[in-house]
N, C-alpha and C positions, 0 to 999 in steps of 0.2 A: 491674596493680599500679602505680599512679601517686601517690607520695607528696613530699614535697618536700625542700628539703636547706636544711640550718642558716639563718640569717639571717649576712650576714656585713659589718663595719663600715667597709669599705673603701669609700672615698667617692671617685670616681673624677669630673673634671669634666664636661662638656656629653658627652652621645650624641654617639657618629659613627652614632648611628642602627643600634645595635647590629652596627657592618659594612657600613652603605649610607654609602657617598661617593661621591659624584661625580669620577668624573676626566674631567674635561670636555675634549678635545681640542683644541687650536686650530686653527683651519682654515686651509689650508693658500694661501700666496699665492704668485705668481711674482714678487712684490715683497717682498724680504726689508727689513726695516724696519734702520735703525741700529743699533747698540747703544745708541748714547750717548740715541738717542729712548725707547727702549725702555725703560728701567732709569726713567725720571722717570715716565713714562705708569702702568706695572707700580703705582709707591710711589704714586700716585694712588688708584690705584683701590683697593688695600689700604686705604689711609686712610678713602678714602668707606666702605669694608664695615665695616671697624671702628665707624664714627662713626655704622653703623645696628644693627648690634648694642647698639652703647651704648645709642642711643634705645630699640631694644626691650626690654631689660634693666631699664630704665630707668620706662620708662611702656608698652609693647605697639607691638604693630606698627603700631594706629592712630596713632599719635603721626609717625609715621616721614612725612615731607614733602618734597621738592627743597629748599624753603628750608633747613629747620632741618639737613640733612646739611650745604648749603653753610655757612652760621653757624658749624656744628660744624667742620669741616674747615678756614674756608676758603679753599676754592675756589668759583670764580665756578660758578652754575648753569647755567651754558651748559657749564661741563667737568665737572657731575656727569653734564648732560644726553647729554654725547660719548660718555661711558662708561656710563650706563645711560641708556637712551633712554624709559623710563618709572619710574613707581614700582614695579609688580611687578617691573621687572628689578632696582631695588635691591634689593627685599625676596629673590630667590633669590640674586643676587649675593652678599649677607651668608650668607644660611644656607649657602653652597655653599661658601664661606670658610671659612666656621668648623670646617663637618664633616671639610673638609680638613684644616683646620689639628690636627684632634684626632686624626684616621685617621694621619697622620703620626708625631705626637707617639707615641700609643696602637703603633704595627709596631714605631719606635721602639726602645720600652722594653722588649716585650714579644713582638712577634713572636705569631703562634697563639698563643691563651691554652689554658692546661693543661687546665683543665676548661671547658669552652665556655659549660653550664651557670651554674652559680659567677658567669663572667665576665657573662654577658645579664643576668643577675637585677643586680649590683655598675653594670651601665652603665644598664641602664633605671630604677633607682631615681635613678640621678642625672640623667636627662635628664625625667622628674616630677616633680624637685626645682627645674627651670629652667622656672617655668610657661608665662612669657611667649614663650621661644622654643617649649615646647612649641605654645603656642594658636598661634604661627606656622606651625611645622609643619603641623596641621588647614590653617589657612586658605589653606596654598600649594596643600595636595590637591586645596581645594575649585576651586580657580584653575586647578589641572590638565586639568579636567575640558575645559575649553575649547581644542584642536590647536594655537592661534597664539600661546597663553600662553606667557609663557619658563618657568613652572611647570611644563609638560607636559613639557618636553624632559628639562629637570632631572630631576624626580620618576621620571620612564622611564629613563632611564639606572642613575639610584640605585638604583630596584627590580631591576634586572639585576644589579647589582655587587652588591644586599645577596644576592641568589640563590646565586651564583657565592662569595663567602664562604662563606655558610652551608656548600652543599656540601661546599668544602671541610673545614668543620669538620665536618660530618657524617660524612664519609671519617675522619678523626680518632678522631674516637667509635666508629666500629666497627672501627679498627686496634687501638684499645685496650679493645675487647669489650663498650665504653658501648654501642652501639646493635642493635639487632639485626641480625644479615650479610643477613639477606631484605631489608631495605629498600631502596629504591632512594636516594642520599644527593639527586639532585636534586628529586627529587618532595616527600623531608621538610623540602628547604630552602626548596622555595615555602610550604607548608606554614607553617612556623616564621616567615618573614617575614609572611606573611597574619594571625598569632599576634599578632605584635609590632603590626604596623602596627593591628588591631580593637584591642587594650589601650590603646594610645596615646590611640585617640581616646574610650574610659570614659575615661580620667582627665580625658580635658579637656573631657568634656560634664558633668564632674562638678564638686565644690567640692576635690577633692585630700584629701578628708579619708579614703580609702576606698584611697590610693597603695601602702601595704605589704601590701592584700590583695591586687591586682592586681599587684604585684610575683611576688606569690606565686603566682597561676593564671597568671604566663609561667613558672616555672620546674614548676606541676603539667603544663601544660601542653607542653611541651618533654617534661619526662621523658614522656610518654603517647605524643607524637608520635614519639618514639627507644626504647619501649620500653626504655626505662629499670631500670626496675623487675625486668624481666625478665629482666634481664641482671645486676642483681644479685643474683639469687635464682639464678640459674644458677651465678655465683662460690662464692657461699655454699653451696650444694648440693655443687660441686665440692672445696670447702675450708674447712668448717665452721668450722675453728678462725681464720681469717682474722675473724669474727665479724663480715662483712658482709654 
């Protein structure tokens, strides 16, 4: 029984990639840096990320060049070059930001969202509503593919943490009788990210014109993968008059 749940108007802004963030580590040195260096370096490089988000926002990720971030910012291309030592390091540098900067914002306000559900279908409408970072997203994958890419590191880490969420929220789902108790939560959380991450790229081999039915086969598809369905026929069996 796999059917889908209301449409809902909450326009929520950029994906943290439904739950994948990067939290990138820094690596670790036996030369502890200043503070007072540290803090001007740090607002550097914030600035360059912004200044490439802008660009892709803007006109795509092809637009996005050493010059025009320094123009945008600046700063001299030797101090874009310090801090991203090529263009794909800009290009994940920005998306790494940003999904940061939403994954924060997003625990934030909200902490575990109530219905998991509900909440993928409200973030992934709105991360198809951001084309241009979408087609970014695609072309970092593609970038991935390659071990010495900064893409690969990135994108591997990210698919770990969006795992390691889901589960979570999978566990969630069946404390509160959403999911079936057989399932294993890590297996349907590869599962459900493999879900997201195939959807992602229809809409952006597509014209976008086609975004709210694909909206919709994440959330048939999620209830199928969680037994869903099942488990509200079991409520409703239990407690007719509940009229769920």
């Amino acid at each position: 029984m796999c059917s889908g749940v209301a449409s809902s108007s909450v326009d929520i802004g950029m994906l943290r990639y439904l739950g994948m963030t990067s939290q990138q580590s820094r690596p670790q040195s036996s030369h502890r840096a200043k503070r007072g260096n540290y803090a001007p370096s740090l607002a550097r490089k914030e600035a360059i990320s912004a200044a490439v988000l802008d660009i892709v926002d803007a006109s795509g990720y092809d637009a996005v060049t050493i010059g025009q971030v320094s123009k945008a910012t600046g700063i001299p291309q030797s101090s874009v070059l310090y801090h991203f030592p090529t263009r794909d390091h800009l290009l994940v540098g920005a998306m790494e930001s940003a999904t940061q900067a939403i994954a924060a914002d997003e625990l934030d306000k909200h902490g575990l969202p109530a219905d998991p559900i509900i909440w993928a279908r409200d973030m992934f409408r709105a991360v198809l509503g951001n084309r241009n970072r979408l087609l970014l997203e695609v072309y970092l994958r593609g970038l991935a593919s390659q071990p010495d890419n900064p893409a690969h590191g990135y994108l591997l880490r990210r698919g770990r943490e969006a795992v390691d969420w889901w589960t979570q929220l999978c566990k969630q789902l069946q404390d509160a009788h959403q999911m079936h108790a057989g399932l294993d939560p890590h297996t349907t959380a590869v599962q459900i990210v493999s879900l997201i991450s195939g959807l992602m790229e229809v809409s952006a081999y597509s014209d976008g014109s086609n975004d709210e039915r694909i909206c919709d086969d994440l959330v048939t598809g999620i209830r199928c993968l969680t037994c869903r369905g099942w488990q509200e026929f079991l409520a409703y069996a239990n407690n007719p008059a509940s009229g769920r």
